[in-house]
N, C-alpha and C positions, 0 to 999 in steps of 0.2 A: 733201857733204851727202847723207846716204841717203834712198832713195825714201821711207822712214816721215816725215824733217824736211820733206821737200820736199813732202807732199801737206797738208800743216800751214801751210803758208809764210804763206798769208794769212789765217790766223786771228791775231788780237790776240794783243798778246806776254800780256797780261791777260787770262785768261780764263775764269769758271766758268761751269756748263753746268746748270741745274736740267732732273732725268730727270720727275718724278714730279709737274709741278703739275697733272696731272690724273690721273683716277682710270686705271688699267690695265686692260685689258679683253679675254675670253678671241678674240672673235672678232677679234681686231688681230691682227698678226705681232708675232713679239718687236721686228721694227726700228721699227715705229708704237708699240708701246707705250713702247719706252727708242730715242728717236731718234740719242743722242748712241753706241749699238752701230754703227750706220751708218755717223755724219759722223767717230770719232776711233779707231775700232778695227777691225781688219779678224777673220777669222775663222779658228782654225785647227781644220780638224771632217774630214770624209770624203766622199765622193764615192757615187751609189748600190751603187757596186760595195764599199764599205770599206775602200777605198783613201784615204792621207791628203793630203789636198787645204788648200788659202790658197783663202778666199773675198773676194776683195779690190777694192772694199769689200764689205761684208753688204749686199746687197741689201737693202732697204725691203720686200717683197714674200715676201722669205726663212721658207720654212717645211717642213723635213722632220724624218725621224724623228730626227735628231740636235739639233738645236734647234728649239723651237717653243714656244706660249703655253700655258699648261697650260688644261686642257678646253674647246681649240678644237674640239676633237670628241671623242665619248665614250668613246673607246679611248685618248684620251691626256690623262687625268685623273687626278691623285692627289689624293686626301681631305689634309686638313689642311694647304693648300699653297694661297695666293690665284689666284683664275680668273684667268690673262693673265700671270702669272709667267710671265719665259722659265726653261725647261727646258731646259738642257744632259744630255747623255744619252750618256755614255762605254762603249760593250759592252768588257768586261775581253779584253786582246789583240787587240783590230784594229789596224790598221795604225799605225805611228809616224811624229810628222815625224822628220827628219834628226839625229841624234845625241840619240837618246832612247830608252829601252827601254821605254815605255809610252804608251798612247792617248790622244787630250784632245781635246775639243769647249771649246776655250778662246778668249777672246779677247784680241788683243793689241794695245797703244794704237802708234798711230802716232809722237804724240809722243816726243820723247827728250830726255833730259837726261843731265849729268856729273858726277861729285864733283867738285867746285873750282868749281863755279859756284852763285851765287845764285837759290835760287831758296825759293817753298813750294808742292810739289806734294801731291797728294791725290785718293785714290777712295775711296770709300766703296759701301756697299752694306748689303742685307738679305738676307740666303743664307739659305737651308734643306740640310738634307744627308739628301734623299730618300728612296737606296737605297744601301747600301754596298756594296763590293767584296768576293772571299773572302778578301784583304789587310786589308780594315775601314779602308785607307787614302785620303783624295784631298787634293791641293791645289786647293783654290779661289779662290787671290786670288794675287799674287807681284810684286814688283819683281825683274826680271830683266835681265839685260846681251847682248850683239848679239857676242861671244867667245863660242868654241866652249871647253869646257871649265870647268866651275866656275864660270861668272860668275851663280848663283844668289842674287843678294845676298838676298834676304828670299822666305820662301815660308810662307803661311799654309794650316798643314795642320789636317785633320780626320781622327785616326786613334784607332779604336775612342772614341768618345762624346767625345773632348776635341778642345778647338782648340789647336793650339801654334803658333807663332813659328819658323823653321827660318832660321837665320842665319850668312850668312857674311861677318865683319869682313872679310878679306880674298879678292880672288879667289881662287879655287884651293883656299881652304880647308877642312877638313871639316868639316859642318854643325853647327853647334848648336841644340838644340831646347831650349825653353822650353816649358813646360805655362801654357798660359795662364786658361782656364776649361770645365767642364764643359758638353757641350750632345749631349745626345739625338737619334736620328734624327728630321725634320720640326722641332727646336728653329728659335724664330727668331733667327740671327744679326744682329747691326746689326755691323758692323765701320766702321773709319775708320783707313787707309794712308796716314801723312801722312810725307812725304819732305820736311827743310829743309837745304836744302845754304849751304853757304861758301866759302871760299878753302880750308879745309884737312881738311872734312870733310860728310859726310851725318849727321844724326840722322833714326834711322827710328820712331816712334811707331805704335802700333798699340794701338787699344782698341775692345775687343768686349765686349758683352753679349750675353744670352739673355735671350729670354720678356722682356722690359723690364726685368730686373731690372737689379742694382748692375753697374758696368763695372769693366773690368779693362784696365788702361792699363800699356805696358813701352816702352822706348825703350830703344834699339840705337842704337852710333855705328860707321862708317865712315871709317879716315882716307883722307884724299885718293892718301895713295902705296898703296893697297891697290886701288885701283878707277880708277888714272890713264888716261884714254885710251880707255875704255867706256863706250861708250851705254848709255844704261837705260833702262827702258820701264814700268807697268803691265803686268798680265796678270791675268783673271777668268773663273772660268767651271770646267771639269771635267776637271782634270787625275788620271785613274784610275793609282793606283798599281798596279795589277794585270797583269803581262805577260802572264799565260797565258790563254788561251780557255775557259774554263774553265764557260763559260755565264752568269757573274754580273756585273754590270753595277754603274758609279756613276749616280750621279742627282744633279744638283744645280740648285736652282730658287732665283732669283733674284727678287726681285717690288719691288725697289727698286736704282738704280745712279747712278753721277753721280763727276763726277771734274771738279778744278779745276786750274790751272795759273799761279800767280804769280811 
């Protein structure tokens, strides 16, 4: 069992988690405004130096330049984005975790799951996509696998004004992107990452709107012999597709999160 199952072990096999029954607020930390960043995810972000560091778990109390609540003080405020959003904050080229060639103030759920088992998992969220990279690229949401190589099953990108779907049926395979729907810098995203596994496969669902409007719903299947033997996880938050140092930074603010496990 890995340390991500085993810090889980006594939470309910049944479990949803409401982030948002109260209102968010800029003077909280991101960990008092979305409790469940704390108690089911740990933090992959940097160190004062910009070095890439595991904050594990995210402190309650957690607030620097890389994450924090938006206009808890007036140098870290963006207009058109709710007071007390956490702000994940990627500078394009600092440092990378371990077999990756670009930076990310992300977060990563502890829980794990398999293809061949039963289950209905789900996170949801309300993103903004702040400030772009000189790529125009970031992922901000992901089911991802604990294999070194390819185990990128689902990555929900944001590159130049759209959202797409980045899919791989099998491990190891090359990505497939889906153009899912249009959404502007500051647009507000609702997304909803619903994982239903089997004996012989995942179906991956994903549906997002903007600004309230009409959703846009695509489901992805998974067979079991493509993904046998991998842990998979959630993943949220500010994955910059930008390797170079280049000066130019992602931004990505969050002001709703919540993720279920059946």
């Amino acid at each position: 069992m890995s340390n991500r199952t085993t810090k889980i072990a006594t939470i309910a096999a049944v479990a949803t988690f409401a982030l948002t029954a109260f209102a968010i607020g800029a003077s909280n930390t991101p960990g008092e405004n979305f409790p469940i960043m704390v108690s089911d995810y740990f933090l992959q972000g940097f160190d004062s130096s910009g070095n890439a560091t595991n904050i594990d778990p995210l402190p309650s109390s957690y607030q620097d330049q890389y994450l924090y609540s938006n206009c808890y003080n007036s140098s870290h405020c963006y207009s058109g984005v709710p007071s007390g959003a956490a702000i994940f904050k990627t500078p394009s080229g600092l440092g990378t975790t371990p077999n990756s060639d670009y930076p990310r103030v992300e977060l990563q759920a502890y829980h794990e799951f398999q293809n061949g088992q039963t289950f209905t998992n789900e996170q949801t969220g309300t993103a903004y996509i702040v400030t772009e990279p000189s790529t125009d690229s970031i992922i901000f949401a992901q089911i991802h696998g604990d294999k070194v190589g390819g185990s990128e099953m689902f990555k929900l990108r944001w590159v130049s004004g759209e959202v797409i779907a980045g899919v791989k049926a099998n491990y190891g395979d090359t990505e497939v992107k889906t153009n899912l729907i249009a959404a502007a810098l500051k647009s507000k995203i609702n997304y909803t990452l619903k994982a239903v596994g089997t004996s012989s496969e995942i179906k991956v669902t994903i549906t997002v709107s903007v600004n309230g409007g009409s959703a846009v719903s695509k489901t992805f299947t998974y067979p079991e012999s493509g993904w046998s033997g991998i842990n998979l996880y959630f993943k949220a938050g500010d994955y910059n597709q930008d390797s170079s140092a280049d000066g130019s930074e992602a931004v990505v603010a969050y002001s709703a999160f919540n993720v279920s496990y059946n």
